[in-house]
C-alpha positions, 0 to 999 in steps of 0.5 A, spaced: 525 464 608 528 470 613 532 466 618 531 469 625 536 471 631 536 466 636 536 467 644 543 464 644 545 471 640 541 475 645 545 472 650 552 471 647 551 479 645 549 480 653 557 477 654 560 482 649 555 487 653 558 486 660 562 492 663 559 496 656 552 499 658 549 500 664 543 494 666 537 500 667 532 501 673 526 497 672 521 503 676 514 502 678 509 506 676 503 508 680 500 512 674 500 506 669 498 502 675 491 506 676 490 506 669 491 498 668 489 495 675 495 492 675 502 492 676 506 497 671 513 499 671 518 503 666 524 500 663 529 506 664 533 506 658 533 513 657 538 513 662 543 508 659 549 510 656 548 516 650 542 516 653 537 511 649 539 503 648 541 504 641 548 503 645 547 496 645 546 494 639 550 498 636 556 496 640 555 488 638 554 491 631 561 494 631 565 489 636 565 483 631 567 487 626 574 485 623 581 489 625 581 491 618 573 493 617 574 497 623 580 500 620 576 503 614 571 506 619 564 506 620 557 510 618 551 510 619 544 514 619 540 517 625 536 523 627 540 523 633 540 516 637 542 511 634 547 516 632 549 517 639 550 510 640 554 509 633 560 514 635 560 512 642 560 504 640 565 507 635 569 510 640 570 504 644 572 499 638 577 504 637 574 506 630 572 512 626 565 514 626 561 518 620 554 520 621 549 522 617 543 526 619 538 529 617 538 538 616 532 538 622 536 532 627 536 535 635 541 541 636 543 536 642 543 530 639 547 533 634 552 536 638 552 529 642 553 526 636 560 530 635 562 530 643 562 522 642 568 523 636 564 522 630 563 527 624 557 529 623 553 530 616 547 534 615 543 532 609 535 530 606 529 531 611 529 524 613 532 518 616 531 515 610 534 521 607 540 520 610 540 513 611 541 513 602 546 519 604 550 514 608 549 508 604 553 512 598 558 513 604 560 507 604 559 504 598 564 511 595 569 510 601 569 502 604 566 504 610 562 499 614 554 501 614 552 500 621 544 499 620 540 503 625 535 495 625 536 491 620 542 487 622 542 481 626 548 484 631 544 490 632 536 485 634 541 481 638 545 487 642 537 490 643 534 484 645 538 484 651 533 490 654 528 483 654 534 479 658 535 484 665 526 485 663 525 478 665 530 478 671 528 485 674 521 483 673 521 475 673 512 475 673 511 480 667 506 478 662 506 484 657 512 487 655 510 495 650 515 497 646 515 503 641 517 501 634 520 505 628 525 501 623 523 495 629 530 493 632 528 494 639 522 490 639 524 484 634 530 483 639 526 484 645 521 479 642 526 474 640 528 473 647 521 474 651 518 469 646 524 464 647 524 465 654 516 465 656 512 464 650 506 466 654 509 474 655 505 478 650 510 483 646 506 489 643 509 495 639 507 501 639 507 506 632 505 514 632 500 515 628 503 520 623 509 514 622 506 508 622 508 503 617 508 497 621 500 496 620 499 496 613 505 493 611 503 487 617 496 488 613 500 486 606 505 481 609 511 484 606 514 491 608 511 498 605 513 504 605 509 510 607 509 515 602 510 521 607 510 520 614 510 526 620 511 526 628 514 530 633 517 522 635 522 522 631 526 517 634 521 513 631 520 516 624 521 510 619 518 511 612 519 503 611 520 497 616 526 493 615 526 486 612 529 482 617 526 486 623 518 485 619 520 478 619 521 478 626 515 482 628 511 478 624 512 472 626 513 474 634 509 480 636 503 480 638 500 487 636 502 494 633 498 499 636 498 506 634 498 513 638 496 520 637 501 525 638 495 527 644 497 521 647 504 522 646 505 529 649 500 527 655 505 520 656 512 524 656 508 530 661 506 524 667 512 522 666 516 528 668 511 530 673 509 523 676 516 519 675 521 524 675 524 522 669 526 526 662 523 522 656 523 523 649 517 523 645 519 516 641 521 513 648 514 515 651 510 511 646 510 505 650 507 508 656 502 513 651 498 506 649 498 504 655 495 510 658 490 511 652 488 504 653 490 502 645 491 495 647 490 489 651 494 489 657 495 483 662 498 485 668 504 486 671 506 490 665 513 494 663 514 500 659 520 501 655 523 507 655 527 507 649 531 514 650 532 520 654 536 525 648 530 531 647 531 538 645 529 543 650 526 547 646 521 541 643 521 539 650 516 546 652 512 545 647 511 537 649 509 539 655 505 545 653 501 540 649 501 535 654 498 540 659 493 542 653 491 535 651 489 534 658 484 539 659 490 544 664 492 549 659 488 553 655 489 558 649 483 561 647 481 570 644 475 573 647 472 580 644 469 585 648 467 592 647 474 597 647 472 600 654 477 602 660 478 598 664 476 591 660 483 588 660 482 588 668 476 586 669 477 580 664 483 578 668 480 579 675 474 575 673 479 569 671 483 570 677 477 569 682 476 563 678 483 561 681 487 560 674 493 562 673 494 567 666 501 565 663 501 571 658 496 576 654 495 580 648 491 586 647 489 587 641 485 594 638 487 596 631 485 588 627 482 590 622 477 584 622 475 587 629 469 591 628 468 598 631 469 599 638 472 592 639 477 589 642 481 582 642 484 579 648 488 573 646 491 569 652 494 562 655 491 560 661 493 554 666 488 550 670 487 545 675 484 541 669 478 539 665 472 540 670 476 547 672 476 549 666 469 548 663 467 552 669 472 558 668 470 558 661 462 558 662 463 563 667 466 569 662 460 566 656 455 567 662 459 574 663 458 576 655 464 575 652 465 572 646 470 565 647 474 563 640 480 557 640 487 558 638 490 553 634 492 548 639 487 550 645 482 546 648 475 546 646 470 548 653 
């Protein structure tokens, strides 16, 4: 039988931790609050040092190594986090760090990665890619693997996040956890359970990667045999057998969530909170809004990291305002007269909703004679202001398709 972390590593890990990470802002959230009719609050880790909490562990992980063990230096394999956390970990152990990412990994992330001292190798398409390229590493040169959850330094350094949970919020009784190999949430749940056994932990998997559900179902882990999310910080094809025996037995559930939910989360986020999140550290606060589980109030979100490319970024919160019903991409064909481009974008401006851009199109040879396609991107106060906009142009004959990704009127 798999033997478990134990409080006592969770606190003798927080005593390694002291002076090394930042204890993170647990901020209230009004939004969630609405939805839960509850208290709700953000645990803030996106703001912890190499912006995410994978730090934690990793530092736990590459302090108790040996003087000669970190002399052979260390490897490991992420797309961009738990890389972050091992160079910067690495950097204050005094140890030299070689990272493997995959080909696709964040340009920032990658470009962070290199600025806290680690060599940085680009290879296969996935973590799991990377994670087989740093094993052979290792196993070629002597460098010490540091797992990104399967270690028991690395669930004691995150569980940690649960520890300054209970003492910022001392009456919590849901912790939401977002979940890949499942580090986070098993260290968390470790000392949640320990501490109060009545505290609910409940992870949360996007849909297009989550290996947690079936592999719970199987009792025992089970590798996808292809996975796909914009959160790729929680992109694991496989559970880890340490981290599946910890989930199994300590967590209450395992929810998933679309990328819908994710983009909407990461956008009321930016808007309502202030706070920069990338999609994996908004999946906590996506179940929670979209309502995936049961939720006893007061309720905390974790927020597990803060590392997003620019780039995804605007195409997060062009999705997030689509999922919710405020921008809207759609083609309208009309009769090739003079003066139709304006008379559309005058009737969509009487309408009071804003055209961020506009192609015309005259010569597709899909258009019939005499006709014209308009193609636009249009934003909107929300739902209801965009069914009215939309009925208004069909009630004035025009013919209204969807672009990939608009919202259906």
């Amino acid at each position: 039988m798999t033997e478990l972390v134990n409080l006592t590593e969770v606190q003798a890990a927080r005593k390694l931790l002291d002076g090394v990470i930042r204890v993170t802002p647990l901020e209230p959230c009004r939004p969630l609050a609405t939805a839960l009719a509850g208290p709700a609050w953000l645990k803030c880790e996106n703001l912890q040092r190499g912006g995410s909490f994978k730090v934690r562990g990793a530092y736990v992980r590459i302090c108790r190594l040996s003087p000669q063990e970190r002399a052979r230096g260390v490897v490991a394999a992420s797309a961009g986090n738990h890389a972050q956390g091992v160079a910067l970990a690495a950097g204050l152990c005094d140890a030299a760090a070689t990272v493997f990412m995959p080909v696709a990994a964040a340009l920032p992330k990658v470009a962070a990665t290199k600025g806290y001292g680690a060599k940085v190798e680009l290879v296969g398409d996935t973590v799991d890619d990377a994670l087989l390229a740093a094993q052979e590493f290792a196993d070629r040169t002597g460098a010490i693997l540091i797992h990104p959850f399967d270690h028991p330094d690395v669930i004691a350094g995150q569980g940690t996040v649960a520890l300054e949970i209970l003492e910022q919020c001392p009456d919590v009784r849901t912790i939401v956890v977002g979940v890949g190999g499942g580090g986070l949430i098993s260290g968390i749940a470790v000392a949640a359970k320990a501490l109060r056994p009545d505290i609910r932990v409940i992870g949360v998997q996007a849909a297009g990667a989550a290996a947690f559900p079936p592999s719970l179902t199987a009792g025992a882990p089970v590798r996808l045999p292809g996975y796909a999310t914009i959160a790729d910080g929680i992109a694991v094809g496989c559970p880890g057998e340490l981290t599946f025996a910890h989930v199994s037995k300590l967590v209450d559930d395992v929810v998933t969530v679309t990328e819908e939910d994710i983009s909407r989360a990461l956008l009321m986020l930016l808007e309502r909170s202030k706070l920069v999140v990338e999609p994996a550290g908004s999946a906590g606060v996506a179940a929670l809004l979209a309502g995936a589980a049961r939720v006893p109030t007061p309720a905390v979100a974790v927020l597990s990291g803060g590392n997003v490319d620019p780039l995804v970024l605007l195409k997060m919160i062009e999705h997030g305002l689509a999922s919710a019903g405020r921008y809207l991409r759609f083609t309208v064909r009309c009769a090739d007269r003079p003066g139709q481009l304006a008379r559309l974008l005058a009737q969509i401006a009487e309408h009071r909703a804003n055209v961020v851009d506009v192609e015309h199109q005259r010569h597709d040879p899909r258009l019939h004679l005499g006709e014209v396609q308009i193609a636009l991107s249009v934003e909107t106060r929300g739902p209801e202001h965009s069914g009215r906009l939309l009925a208004a142009l069909r009630d004035s004959g025009y013919e209204v398709t969807f672009a990939p990704g608009g919202v259906a009127g």
